[in-house]
ROLOPA-570005 format. One record per residue (C-alpha): x, y, z. Coordinates in steps of 0.2 Angstrom, whole numbers, padded with zeros to 4 digits, always signed. Layout:
BEGIN
XYZ ...
! end
This chain:
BEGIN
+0682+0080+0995 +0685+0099+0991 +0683+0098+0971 +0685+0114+0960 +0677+0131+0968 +0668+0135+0950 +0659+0116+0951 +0655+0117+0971 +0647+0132+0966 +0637+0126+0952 +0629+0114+0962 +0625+0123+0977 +0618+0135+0965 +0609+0125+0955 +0591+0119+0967 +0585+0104+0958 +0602+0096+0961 +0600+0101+0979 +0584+0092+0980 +0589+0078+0971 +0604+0077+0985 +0593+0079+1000 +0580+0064+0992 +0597+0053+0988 +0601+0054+1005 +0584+0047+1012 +0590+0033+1001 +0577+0034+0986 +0577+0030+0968 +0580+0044+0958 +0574+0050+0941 +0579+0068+0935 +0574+0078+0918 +0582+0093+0918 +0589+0102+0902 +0604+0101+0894 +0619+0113+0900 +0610+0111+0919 +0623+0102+0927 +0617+0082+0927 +0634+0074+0926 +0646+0084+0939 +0629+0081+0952 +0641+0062+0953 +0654+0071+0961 +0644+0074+0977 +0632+0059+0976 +0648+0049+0980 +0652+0059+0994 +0632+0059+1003 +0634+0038+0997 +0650+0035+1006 +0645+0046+1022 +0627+0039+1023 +0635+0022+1020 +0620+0020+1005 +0635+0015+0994 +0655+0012+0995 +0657+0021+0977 +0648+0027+0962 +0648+0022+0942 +0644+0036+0932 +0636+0025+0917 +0636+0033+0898 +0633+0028+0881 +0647+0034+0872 +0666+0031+0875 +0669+0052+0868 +0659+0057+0883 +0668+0044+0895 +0682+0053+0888 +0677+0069+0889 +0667+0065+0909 +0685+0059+0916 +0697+0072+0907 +0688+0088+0910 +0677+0084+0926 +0681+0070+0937 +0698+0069+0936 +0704+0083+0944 +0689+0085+0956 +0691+0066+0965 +0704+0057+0973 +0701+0039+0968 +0695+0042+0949 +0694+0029+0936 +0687+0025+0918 +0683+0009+0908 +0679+0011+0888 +0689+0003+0874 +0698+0019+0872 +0717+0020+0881 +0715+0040+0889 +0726+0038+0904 +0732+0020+0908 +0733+0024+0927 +0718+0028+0928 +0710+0014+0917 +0698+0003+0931 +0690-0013+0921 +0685-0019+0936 +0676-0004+0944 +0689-0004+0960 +0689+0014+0960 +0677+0024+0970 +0671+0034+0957 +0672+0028+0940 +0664+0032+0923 +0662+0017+0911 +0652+0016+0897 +0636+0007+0894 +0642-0008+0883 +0657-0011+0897 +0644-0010+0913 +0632-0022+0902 +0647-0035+0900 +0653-0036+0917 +0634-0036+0925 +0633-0052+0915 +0648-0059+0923 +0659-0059+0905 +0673-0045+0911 +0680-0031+0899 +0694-0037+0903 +0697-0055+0900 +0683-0054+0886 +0696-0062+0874 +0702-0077+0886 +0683-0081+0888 +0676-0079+0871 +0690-0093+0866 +0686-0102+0880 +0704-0102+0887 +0699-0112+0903 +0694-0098+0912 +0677-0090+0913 +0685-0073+0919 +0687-0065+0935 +0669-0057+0935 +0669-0057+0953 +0678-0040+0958 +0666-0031+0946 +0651-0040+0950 +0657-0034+0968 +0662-0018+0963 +0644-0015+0953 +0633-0021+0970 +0641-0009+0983 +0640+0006+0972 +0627+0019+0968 +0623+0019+0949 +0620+0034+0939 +0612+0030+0921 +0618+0045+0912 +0611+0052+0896 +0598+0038+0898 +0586+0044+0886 +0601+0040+0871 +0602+0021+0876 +0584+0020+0883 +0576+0030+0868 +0585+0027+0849 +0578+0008+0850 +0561+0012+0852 +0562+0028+0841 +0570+0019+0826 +0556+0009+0824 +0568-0008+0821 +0564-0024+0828 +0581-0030+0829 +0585-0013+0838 +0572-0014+0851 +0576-0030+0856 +0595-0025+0861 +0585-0015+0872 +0580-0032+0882 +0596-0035+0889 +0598-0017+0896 +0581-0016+0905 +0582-0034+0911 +0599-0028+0919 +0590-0012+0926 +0577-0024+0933 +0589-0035+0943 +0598-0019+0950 +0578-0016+0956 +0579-0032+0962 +0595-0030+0971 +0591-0014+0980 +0604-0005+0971 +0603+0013+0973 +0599+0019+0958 +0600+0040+0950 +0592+0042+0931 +0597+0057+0921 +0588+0064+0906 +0584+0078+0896 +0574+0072+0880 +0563+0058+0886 +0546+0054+0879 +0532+0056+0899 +0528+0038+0890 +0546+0029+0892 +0548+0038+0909 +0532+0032+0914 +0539+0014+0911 +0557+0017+0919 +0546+0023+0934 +0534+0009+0935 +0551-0002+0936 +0560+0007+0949 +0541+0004+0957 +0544-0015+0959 +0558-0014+0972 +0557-0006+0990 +0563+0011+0989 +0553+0023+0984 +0556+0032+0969 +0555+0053+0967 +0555+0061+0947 +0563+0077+0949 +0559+0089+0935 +0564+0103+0933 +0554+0116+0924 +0533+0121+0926 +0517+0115+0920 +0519+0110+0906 +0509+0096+0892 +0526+0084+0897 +0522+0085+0917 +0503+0085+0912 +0505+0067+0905 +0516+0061+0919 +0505+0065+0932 +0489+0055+0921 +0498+0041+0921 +0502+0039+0939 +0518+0049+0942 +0521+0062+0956 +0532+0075+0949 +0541+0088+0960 +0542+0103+0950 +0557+0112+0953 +0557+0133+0947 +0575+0135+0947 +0572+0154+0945 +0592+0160+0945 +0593+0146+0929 +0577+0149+0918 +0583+0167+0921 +0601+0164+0912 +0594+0152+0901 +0577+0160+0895 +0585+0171+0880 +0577+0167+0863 +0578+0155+0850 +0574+0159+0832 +0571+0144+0823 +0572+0145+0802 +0567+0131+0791 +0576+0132+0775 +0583+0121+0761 +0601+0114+0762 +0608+0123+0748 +0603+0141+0756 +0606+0135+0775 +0624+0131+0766 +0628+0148+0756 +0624+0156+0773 +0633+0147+0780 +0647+0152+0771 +0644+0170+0771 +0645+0171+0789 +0658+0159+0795 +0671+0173+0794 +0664+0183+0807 +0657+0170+0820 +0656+0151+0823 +0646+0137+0816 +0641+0121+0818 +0634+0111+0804 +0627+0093+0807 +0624+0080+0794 +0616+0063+0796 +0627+0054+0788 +0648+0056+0787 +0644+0056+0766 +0636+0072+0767 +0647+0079+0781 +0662+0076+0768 +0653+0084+0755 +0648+0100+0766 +0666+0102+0775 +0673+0101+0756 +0664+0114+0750 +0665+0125+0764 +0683+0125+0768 +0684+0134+0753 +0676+0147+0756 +0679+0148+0777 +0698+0149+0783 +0693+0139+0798 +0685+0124+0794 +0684+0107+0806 +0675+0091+0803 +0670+0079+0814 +0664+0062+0813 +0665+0044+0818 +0677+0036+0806 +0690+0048+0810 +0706+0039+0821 +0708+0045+0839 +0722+0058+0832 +0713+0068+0819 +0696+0067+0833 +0709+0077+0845 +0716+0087+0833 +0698+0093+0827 +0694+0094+0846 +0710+0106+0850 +0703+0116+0833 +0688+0118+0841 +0693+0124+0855 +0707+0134+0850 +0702+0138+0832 +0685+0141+0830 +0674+0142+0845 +0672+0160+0852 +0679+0164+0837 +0675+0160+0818 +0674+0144+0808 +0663+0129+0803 +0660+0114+0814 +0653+0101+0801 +0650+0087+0809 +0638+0071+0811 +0629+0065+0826 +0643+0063+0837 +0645+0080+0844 +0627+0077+0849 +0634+0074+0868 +0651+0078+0876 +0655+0094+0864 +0652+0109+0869 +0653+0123+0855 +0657+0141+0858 +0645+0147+0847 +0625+0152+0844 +0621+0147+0827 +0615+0126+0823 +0613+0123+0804 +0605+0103+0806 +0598+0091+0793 +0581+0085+0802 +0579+0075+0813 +0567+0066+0828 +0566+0080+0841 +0577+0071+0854 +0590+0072+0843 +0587+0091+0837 +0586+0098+0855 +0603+0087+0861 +0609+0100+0845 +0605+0112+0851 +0610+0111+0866 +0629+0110+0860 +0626+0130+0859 +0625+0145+0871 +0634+0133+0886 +0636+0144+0902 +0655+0141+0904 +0659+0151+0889 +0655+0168+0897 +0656+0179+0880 +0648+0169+0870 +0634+0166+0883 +0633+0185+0884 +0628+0186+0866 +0617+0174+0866 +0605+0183+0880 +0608+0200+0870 +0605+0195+0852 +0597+0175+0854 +0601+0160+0846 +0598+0152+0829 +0593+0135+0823 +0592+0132+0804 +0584+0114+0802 +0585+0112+0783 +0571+0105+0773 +0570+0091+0763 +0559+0070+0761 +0566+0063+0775 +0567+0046+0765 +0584+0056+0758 +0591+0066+0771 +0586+0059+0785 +0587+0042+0782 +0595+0033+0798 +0580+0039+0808 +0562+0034+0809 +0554+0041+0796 +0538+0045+0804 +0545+0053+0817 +0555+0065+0808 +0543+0069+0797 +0530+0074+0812 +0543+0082+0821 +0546+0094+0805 +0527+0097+0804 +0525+0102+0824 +0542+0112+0820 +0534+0120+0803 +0517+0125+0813 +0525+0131+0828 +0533+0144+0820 +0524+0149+0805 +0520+0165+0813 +0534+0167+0826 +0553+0160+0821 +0555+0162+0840 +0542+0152+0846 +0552+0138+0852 +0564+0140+0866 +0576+0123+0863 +0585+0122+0880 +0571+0124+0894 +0558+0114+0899 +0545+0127+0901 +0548+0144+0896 +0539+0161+0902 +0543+0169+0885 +0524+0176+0878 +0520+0166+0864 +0534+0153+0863 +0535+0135+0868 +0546+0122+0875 +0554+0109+0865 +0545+0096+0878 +0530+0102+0872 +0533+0094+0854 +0543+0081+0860 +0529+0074+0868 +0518+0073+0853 +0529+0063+0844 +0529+0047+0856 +0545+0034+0853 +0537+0015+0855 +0535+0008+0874 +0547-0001+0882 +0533-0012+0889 +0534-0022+0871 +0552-0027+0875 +0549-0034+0892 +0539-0050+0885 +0551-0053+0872 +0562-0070+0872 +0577-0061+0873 +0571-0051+0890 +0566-0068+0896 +0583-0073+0893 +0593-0059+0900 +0579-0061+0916 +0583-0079+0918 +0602-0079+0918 +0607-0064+0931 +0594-0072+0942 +0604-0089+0940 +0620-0095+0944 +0624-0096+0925 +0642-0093+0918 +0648-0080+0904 +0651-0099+0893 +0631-0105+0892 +0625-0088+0890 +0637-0084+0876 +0633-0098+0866 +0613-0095+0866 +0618-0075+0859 +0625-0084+0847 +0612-0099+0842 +0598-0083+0845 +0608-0072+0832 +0610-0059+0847 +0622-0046+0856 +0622-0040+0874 +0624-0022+0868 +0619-0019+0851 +0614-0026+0835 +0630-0027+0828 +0648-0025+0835 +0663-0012+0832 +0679-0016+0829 +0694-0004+0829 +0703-0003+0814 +0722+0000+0814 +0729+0015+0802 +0747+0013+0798 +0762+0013+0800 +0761+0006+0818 +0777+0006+0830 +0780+0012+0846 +0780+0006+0865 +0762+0015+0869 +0746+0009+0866 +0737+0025+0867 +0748+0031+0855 +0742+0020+0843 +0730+0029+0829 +0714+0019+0827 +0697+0022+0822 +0681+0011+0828 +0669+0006+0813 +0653-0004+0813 +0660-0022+0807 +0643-0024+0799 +0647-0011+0789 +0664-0011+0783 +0662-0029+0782 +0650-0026+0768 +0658-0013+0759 +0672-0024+0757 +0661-0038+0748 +0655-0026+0736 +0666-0012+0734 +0680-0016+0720 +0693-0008+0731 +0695-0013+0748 +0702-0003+0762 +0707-0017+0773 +0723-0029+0772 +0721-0045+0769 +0731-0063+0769 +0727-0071+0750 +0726-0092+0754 +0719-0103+0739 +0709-0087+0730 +0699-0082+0746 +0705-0065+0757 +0705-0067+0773 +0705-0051+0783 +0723-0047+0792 +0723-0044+0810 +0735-0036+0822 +0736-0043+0842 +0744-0030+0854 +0751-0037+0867 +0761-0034+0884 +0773-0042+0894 +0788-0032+0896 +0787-0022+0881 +0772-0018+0870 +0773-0032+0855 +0766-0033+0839 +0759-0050+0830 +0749-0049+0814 +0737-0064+0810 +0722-0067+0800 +0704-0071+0803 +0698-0088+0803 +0687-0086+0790 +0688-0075+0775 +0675-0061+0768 +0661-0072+0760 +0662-0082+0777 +0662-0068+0785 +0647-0059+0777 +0635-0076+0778 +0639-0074+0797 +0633-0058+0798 +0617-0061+0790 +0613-0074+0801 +0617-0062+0818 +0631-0074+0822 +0639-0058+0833 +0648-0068+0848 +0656-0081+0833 +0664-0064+0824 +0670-0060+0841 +0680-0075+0843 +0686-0073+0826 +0695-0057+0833 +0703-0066+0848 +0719-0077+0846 +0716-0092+0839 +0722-0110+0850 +0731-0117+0837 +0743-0103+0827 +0756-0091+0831 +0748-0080+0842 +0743-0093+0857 +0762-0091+0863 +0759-0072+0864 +0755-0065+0883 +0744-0054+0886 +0734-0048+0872 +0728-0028+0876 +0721-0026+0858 +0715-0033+0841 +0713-0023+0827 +0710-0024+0809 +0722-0017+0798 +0718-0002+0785 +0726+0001+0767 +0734+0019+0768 +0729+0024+0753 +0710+0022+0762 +0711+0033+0775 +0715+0053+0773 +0720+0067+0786 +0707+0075+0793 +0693+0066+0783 +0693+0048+0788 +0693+0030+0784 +0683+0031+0767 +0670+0016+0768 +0655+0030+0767 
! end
């Protein structure tokens, strides 16, 4: 397969992903940390061709944690590169393309759909068998898909990482199902790449040690010097091959001034320079973001924000902002932590509320990317800047463990008390005099081991049933008695915004919310932003099945249950039961409708506002 000259040429220049190519065709485990901007993710594009010629694997699944970067993966890089491309992830991109089943030979999917179909309940027919509709899904053709392919774990240290970093029990132990389902790949000789940039030596230790129990042998490519990372992972046991990519440290090795400053000040500079260059401003949470992008676009021409309750429209629209607008150019980006991966900025100054160190470093590396040649200039010439405003991370850093935020700000603060340049932000290892890698702080500020998660119940579980004959149907009703989901602790929904009309479902604006969340928010708020069908005093949340059979068709329903209900099932964990309750019901008007493509909840229009979002902040 010939693929674009510009990524042939990046990979044959780039001689980690050489060597990680010459140790995949000797039919080895792979784990490679290399930094951000380096080239991981188009490296799939020519392990699927060594697979197929060295019949290690029929195909490859290009595994990642977030649909945006499945998204972003199939539009910009596989797409045009491969003959026989395919996606999986809740979103509708290109329906050609779509490939629940993994039937194409390469395919990127997110995590949350690979995790399903490996435990034998398909993407596809998730509604027939949630309902129990006689059928316990076609798992087969992905179970068969998934076992004669090579596997690439993407961006692993996102969904291998924020468990163990947050501290929360309920969150680590979502983490069972996905290191049980890496074990039984072990198991099943599955060849095996995983990709990383911010991972703590300890959690790599452990992913090593797993890889360890099957019968390949397993190689960590890393790709920087000595350094204190390498130094750990070699006590505990690891061999490391140290790749010096010479041509890249030299591109990359430009400096980094790193300010710490309070968030009022970070923000008036912010707007005093976004008229001559771009920004981007990240917020923990989309309350803040809302407040920042209000302020700002008054006093910047260009201003974009970003977040996760924005519907797939007003995303796209920001995106082509982005792009066209702002990056390269001048604006504000202000944004949240979705632009962590898959958005490349055009631009060299970060403006970030704190944050662990993984986090900080995957915002960083939005900056100063390679493809945008004018930028990248200016960056080597006149350096980079990160401005990590201060602040108790008790009140602006609140969705991360605490502890961890606030070491990572006090190894931040000493490094550079003397030197604002004294962290370099992309590289692993950096020959600057006087400065150090982010790896170096990252590994004083260990996450928790995945070890913990491996005697849990819920491991014991996930072990016990993909090394059994069991069926989607047993196993969906012990999640449900044990108060637990394969994928995460809660569950997303996507939430209609009206009007709705129209023969395409991709054209179709929706946005995806944590039903946790908006669930209560609408308990206590004393407006709601979701219809609802009133029956005998109690509101029961309205619901809208999409289906197809000649013609795309429209049936509005309600949920089984109304929003007390609802609420006591999610403090019980009852995840699997608020699925169902978002599948067509047996006995009313939908059961007559074939093939159901999509549920959605439906939002009042006075809730959700161009360009800002659905308002449940």
């Amino acid at each position: 397969m010939n693929f674009s000259a510009s990524l042939s040429k990046l990979i044959e220049s780039r001689v980690a992903l050489q060597r990680v190519l010459e140790e995949f065709e000797k039919d080895k485990y792979i784990v490679l940390i290399a930094p951000t901007g380096y080239g991981k993710t188009v490296l799939s594009l020519e392990l699927v061709n060594v697979a197929k010629k060295r019949e290690i694997s029929a195909g490859l699944i290009h595994v990642v944690p977030y649909r945006a970067l499945v998204r972003e993966i199939y539009s910009e890089k596989f797409k045009d590169n491969y003959p026989i491309v395919g996606y999986q992830s809740l979103d509708e991109i290109e329906l050609k393309d779509k490939s629940p089943y993994y039937l194409r030979e390469l395919v990127v999917t997110t995590l949350d759909s690979f995790i399903y179909n490996l435990y034998k309940i398909p993407v596809a027919e998730m509604y027939k068998i949630l309902r129990g509709v006689r059928t316990l899904g076609h798992y087969y053709p992905a179970l068969a898909s998934i076992f004669t392919s090579t596997i690439v774990f993407d961006e692993a240290h996102i969904y291998l990482g924020p468990e163990l970093a947050s501290g929360d029990e309920e969150e680590v132990e979502t983490l069972a199902f996905m290191l049980a389902a890496l074990d039984f790949l072990v198991q099943m000789n599955m060849p095996l790449v995983v990709e990383t940039a911010t991972m703590h030596s300890g959690v790599i230790a452990e992913i090593v040690d797993m890889l360890r129990r099957g019968v390949k042998d397993t190689v960590v490519v890393y790709v920087g010097g000595e350094n204190l990372q390498v130094k750990n992972l070699r006590e505990r046991g690891i061999d490391v091959i140290n790749i010096r990519d010479v041509q890249f440290e030299e591109e990359q090795d430009f400096s980094w001034k790193t300010v710490l400053e309070t968030g009022n000040s970070a923000l008036k500079y912010a707007g005093e320079v976004c008229e001559s260059e771009p920004i981007l401003i990240i917020h923990n949470t989309i309350k803040r973001a809302v407040v920042s992008y209000e302020e700002l676009s008054k006093k910047c021409n260009n201003a974009v924000l970003l977040h996760s309750l924005l519907s797939n429209r007003d995303r796209e629209e920001a995106l082509k902002r982005i792009r066209d607008e702002i990056s390269g150019k001048k604006g504000v980006i202000v944004s949240t932590q979705v632009i962590e991966a898959g958005v490349d900025i055009n631009a060299k100054l970060l403006i970030s509320e704190p944050a662990p160190i993984e986090n900080l470093v995957q915002r960083a590396g939005r900056l100063c990317r390679g493809r945008f040649a004018d930028m990248f200039k200016k960056c080597r010439e006149e350096g980079a800047e990160v401005y990590i405003i201060k602040g108790d991370p008790r009140d602006i850093a609140e969705v991360y463990n605490k502890s961890r935020v606030s070491k990572t700000f006090e190894l931040i603060e000493k490094a550079v008390e003397n030197n604002k340049y004294a962290i370099n932000w992309r590289l692993l290892s950096t020959n600057i005099e006087g400065a150090i890698s982010f790896a170096e702080i990252l590994e004083e500020v260990p996450p928790g081991s995945p070890r913990e998660v491996l005697f849990s119940p819920k491991y014991a579980l996930a072990h016990a049933y993909l090394n059994s004959d069991g069926q989607a149907d047993a196993l969906i009703r012990i999640l449900d008695d044990l108060g637990a989901s394969l994928v995460r602790s809660t569950i997303l929904v996507n939430v209609l915004i009206p009007p709705y009309s129209g023969k395409e479902l991709d054209k179709l604006e929706v946005t995806t919310v944590d039903f946790t969340r908006i669930m209560r928010r609408e308990l206590s708020a004393p407006s709601k932003c979701l219809e609802y069908v009133l029956e005998e005093g109690k509101a029961y949340p309205k619901i809208l099945f999409v289906s197809y059979d000649k013609s795309l068709d429209y049936v509005e329903s309600k949920m089984e249950v109304d929003l007390e209900a609802i609420n006591q099932k999610i403090s019980k964990k009852r995840f699997t039961s608020i699925i169902k309750m978002l599948t067509p019901m047996k006995d009313n008007s939908v059961k007559s409708v074939k093939g159901i493509v999509g549920s959605f909840l439906i939002a009042k229009r006075e809730c959700y506002s161009r360009g800002i979002g659905l308002k449940i902040w």
